[in-house]
DSSP file (Angstrom, degrees, kcal/mol; ACC not computed):
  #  RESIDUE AA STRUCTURE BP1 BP2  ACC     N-H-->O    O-->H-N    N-H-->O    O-->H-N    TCO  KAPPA ALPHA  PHI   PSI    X-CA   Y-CA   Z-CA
    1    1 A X              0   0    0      0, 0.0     5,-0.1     0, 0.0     2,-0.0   0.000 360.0 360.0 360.0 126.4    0.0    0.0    0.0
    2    2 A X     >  -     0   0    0      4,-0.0     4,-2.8     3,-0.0     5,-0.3  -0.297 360.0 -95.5 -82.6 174.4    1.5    3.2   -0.8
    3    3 A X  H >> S+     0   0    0      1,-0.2     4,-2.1     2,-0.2     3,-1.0   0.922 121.9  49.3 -55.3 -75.7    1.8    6.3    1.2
    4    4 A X  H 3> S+     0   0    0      1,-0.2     4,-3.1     2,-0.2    -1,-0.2   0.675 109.7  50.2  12.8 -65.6   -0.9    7.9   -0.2
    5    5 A X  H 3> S+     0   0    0     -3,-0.3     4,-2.4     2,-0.2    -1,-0.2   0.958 109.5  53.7 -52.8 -66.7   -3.1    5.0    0.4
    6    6 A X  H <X S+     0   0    0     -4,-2.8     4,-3.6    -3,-1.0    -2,-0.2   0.967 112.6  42.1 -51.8 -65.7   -2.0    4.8    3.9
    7    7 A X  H >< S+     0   0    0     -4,-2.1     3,-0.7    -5,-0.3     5,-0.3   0.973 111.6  51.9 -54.1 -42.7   -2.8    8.2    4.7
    8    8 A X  H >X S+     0   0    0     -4,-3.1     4,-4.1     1,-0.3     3,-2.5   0.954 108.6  62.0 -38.3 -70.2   -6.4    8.3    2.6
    9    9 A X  H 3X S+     0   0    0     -4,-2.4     4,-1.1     1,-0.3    -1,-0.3   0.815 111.5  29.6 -27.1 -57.5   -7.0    5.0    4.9
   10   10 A X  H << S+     0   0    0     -4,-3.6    -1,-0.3    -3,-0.7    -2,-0.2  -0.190 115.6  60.0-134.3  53.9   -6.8    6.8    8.5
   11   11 A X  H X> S+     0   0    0     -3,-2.5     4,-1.0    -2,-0.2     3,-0.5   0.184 111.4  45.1-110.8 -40.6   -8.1   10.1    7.2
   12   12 A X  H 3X S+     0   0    0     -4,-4.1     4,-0.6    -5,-0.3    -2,-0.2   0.691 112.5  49.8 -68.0 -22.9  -10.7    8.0    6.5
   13   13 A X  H 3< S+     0   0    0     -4,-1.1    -1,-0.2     2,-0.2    -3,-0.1   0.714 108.7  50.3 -30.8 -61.8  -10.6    6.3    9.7
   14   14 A X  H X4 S+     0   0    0     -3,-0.5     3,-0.8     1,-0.3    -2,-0.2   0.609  95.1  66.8 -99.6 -19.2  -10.7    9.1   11.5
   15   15 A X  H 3< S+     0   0    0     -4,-1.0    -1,-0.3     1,-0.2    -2,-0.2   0.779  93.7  71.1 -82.1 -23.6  -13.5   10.8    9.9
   16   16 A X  T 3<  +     0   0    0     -4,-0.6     2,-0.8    -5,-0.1    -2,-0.2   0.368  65.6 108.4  -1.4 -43.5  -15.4    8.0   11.3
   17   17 A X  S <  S-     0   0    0     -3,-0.8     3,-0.1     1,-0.1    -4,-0.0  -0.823  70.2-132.8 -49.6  91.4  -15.1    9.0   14.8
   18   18 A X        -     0   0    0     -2,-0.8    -2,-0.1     1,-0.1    -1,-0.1  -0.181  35.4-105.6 -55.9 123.5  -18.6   10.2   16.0
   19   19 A X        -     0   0    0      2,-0.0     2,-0.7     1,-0.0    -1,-0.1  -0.211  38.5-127.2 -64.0-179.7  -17.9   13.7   18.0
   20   20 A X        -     0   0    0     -3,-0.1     2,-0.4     2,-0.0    -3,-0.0  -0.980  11.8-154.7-135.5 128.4  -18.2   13.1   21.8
   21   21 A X        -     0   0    0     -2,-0.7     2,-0.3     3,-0.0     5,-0.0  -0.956  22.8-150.0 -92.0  80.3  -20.4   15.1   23.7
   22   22 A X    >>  -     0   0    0     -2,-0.4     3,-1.1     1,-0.1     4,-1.0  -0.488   5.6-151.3 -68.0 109.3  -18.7   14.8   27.6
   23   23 A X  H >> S+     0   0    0     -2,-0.3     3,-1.8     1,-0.2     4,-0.6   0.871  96.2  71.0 -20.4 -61.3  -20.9   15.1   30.7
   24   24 A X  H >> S+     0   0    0     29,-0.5     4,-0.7     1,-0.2     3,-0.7   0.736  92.5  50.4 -27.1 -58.6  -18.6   16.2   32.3
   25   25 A X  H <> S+     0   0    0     -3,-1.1     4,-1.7     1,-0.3    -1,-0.2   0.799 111.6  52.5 -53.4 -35.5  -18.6   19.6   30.3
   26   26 A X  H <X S+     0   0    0     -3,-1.8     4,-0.6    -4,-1.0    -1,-0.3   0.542 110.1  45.1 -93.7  -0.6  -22.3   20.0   31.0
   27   27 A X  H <X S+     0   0    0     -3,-0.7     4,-1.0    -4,-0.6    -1,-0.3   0.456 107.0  55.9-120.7  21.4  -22.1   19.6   34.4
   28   28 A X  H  X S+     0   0    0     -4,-0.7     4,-1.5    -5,-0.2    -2,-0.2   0.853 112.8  46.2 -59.5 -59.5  -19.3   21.7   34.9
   29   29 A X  H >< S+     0   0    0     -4,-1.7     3,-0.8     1,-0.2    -2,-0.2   0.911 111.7  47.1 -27.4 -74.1  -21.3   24.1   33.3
   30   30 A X  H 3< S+     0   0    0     -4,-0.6    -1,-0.2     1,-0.3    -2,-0.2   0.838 112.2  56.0 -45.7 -68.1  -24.5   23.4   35.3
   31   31 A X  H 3< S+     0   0    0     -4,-1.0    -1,-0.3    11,-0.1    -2,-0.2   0.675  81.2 104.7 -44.3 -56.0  -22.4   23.4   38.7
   32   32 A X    <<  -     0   0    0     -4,-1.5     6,-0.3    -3,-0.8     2,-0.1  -0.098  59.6-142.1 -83.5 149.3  -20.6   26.9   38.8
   33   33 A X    >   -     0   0    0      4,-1.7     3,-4.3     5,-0.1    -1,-0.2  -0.325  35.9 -89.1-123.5 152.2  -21.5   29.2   40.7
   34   34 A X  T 3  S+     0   0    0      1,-0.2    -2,-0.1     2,-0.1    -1,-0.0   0.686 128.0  50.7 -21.7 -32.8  -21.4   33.3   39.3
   35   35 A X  T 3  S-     0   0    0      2,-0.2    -1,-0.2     3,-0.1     3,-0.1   0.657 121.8-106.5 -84.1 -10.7  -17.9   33.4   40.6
   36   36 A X  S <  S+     0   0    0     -3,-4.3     2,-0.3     1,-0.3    -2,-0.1   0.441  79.1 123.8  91.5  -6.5  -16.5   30.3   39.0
   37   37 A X        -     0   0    0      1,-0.1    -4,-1.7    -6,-0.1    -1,-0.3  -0.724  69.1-115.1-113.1 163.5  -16.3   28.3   41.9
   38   38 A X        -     0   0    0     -2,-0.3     2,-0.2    -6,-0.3    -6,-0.1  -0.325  28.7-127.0 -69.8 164.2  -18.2   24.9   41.7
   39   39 A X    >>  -     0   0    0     -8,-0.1     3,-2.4    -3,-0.1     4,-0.8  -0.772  22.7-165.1-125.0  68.5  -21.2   24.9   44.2
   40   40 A X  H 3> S+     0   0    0      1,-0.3     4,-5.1     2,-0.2     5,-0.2   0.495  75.9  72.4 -41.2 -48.5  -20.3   22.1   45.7
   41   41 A X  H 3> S+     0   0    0      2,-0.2     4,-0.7     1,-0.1    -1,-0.3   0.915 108.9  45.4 -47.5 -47.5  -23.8   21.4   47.7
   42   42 A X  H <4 S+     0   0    0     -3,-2.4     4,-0.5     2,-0.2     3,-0.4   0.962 106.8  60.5 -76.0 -35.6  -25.1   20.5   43.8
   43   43 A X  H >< S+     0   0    0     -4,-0.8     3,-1.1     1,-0.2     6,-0.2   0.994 108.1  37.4 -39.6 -67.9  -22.3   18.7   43.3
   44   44 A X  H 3< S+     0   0    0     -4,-5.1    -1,-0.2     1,-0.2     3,-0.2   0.604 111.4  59.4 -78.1  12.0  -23.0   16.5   45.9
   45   45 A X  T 3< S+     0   0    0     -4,-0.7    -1,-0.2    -3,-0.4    -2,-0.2   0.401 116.1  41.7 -93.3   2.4  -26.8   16.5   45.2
   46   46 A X  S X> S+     0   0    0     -3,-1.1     4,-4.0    -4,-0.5     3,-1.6  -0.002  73.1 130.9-147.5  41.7  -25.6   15.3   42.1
   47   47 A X  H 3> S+     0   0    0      1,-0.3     4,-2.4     2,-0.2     5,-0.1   0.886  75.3  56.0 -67.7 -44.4  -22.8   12.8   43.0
   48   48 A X  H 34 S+     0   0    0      2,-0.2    -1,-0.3     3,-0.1     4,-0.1   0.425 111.2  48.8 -73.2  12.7  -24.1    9.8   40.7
   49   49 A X  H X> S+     0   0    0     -3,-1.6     3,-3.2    -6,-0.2     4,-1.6   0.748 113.7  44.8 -55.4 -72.6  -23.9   12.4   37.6
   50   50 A X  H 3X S+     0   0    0     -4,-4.0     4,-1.2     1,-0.3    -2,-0.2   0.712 116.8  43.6 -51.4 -46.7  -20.6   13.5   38.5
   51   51 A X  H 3< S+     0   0    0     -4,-2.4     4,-0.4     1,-0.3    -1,-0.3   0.753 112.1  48.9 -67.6 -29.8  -19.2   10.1   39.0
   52   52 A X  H X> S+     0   0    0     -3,-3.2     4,-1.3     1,-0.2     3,-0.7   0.764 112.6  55.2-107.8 -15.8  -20.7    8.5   36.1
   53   53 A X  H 3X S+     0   0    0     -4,-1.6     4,-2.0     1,-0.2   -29,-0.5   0.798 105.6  53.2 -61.0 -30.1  -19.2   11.7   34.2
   54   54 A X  H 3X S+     0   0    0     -4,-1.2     4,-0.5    -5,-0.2    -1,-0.2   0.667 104.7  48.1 -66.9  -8.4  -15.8   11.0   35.5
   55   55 A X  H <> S+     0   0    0     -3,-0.7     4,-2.1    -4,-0.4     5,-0.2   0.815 111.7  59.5-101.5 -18.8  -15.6    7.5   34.4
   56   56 A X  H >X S+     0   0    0     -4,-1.3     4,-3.2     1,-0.2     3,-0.9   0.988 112.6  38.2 -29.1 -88.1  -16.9    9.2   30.9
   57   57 A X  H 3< S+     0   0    0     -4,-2.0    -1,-0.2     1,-0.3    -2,-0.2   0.479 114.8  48.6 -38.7 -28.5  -14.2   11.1   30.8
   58   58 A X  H >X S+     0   0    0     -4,-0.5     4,-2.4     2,-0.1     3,-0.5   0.867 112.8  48.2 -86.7 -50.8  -11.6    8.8   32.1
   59   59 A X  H XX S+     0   0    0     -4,-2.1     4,-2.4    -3,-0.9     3,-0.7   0.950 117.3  46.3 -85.4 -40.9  -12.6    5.8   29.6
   60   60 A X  H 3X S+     0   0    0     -4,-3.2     4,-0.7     1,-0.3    -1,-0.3   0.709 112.3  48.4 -77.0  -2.1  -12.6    8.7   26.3
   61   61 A X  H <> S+     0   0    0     -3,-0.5     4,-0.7    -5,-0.3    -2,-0.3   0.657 111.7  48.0-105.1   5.8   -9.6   10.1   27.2
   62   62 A X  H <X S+     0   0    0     -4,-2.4     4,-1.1    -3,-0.7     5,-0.3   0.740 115.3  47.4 -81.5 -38.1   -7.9    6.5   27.5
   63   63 A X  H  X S+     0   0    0     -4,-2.4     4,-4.1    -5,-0.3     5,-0.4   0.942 104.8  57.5 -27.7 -70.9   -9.4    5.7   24.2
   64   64 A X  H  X S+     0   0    0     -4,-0.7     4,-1.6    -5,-0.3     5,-0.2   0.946 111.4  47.4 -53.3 -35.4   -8.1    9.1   22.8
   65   65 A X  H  < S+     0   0    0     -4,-0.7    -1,-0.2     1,-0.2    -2,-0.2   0.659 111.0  47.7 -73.6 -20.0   -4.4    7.6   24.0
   66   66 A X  H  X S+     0   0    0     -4,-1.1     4,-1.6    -3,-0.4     5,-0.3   0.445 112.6  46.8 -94.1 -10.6   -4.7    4.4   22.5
   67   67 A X  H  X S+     0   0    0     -4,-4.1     4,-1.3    -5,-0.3    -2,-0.2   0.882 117.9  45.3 -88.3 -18.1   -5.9    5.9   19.2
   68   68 A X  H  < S+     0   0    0     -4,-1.6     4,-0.3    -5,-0.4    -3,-0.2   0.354 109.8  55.8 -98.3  -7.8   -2.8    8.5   19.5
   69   69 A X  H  > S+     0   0    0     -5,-0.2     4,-0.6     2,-0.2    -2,-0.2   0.720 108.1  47.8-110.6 -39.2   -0.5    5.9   20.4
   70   70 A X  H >X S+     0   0    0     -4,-1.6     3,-2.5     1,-0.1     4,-0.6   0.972 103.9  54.4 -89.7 -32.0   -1.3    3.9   17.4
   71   71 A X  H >< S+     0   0    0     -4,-1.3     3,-1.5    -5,-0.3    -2,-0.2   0.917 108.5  56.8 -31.1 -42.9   -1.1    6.6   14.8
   72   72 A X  H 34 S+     0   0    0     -4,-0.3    -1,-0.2     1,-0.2     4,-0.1   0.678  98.5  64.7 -79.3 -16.1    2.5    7.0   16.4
   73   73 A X  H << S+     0   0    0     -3,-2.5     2,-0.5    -4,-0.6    -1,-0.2   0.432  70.7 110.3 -89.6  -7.3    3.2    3.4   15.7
   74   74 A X  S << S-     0   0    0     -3,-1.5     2,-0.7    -4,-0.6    -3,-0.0  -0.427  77.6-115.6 -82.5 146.0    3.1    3.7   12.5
   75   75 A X        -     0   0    0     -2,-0.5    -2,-0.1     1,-0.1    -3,-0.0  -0.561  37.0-115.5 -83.1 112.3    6.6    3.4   10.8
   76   76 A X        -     0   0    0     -2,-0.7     2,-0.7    -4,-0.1    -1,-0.1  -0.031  26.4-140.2  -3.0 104.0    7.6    6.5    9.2
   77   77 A X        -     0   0    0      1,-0.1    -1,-0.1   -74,-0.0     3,-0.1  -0.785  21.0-110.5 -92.7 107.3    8.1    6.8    5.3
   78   78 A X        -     0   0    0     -2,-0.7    -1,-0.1     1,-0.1     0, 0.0  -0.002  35.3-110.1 -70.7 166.6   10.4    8.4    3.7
   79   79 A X        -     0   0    0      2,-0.1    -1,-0.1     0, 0.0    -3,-0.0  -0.204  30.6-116.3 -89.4 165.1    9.3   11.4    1.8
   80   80 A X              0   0    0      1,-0.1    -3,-0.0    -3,-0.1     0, 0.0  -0.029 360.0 360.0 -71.2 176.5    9.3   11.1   -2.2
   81   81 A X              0   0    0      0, 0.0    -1,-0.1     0, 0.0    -2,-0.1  -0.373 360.0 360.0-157.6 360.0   12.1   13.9   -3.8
C-alpha cells in the first residue's frame, strides 16, 4: 500500500469518529456558581452524575491515547524527492 493510500485510509478512519459530547462539560457548566467556583452542595446532590461523568471522561480520554499511540506506531516513510 503506498503512502498515499496509507494516509487516505486513516483520514478515512478518523472521519469516522462520532464527535463526543462529555458530561462532564455539561455539568461543569450546570455546577458553577457566578464566581467560578463549583457549588459544591449540587455537586454533591448530584454525586451519581458526576461520578458516572468521571468514568466518561476517564474511559474517552484512555481511548483518545490508545488511538494517538497507534497513529504513532506507525513506521515513518520516507518522503518522495
Amino acid at each position: 500500500m503506498s503512502e498515499a493510500e496509507n494516509i487516505k485510509r486513516v483520514v478515512a478512519i478518523l472521519n469516522k469518529v462520532p464527535e463526543k459530547h462529555l458530561l462532564l462539560i455539561d455539568l461543569a457548566n450546570e455546577l458553577t456558581l457566578k464566581n467560578g467556583d463549583l457549588d459544591m452542595n449540587a455537586v454533591l446532590d448530584r454525586q451519581a452524575e458526576v461520578n458516572l461523568a468521571i468514568v466518561e471522561a476517564k474511559a474517552y480520554v484512555n481511548a483518545t491515547v490508545r488511538a494517538a499511540n497507534a497513529l504513532k506506531a506507525l513506521k515513518p516513510r520516507a518522503r518522495k524527492k
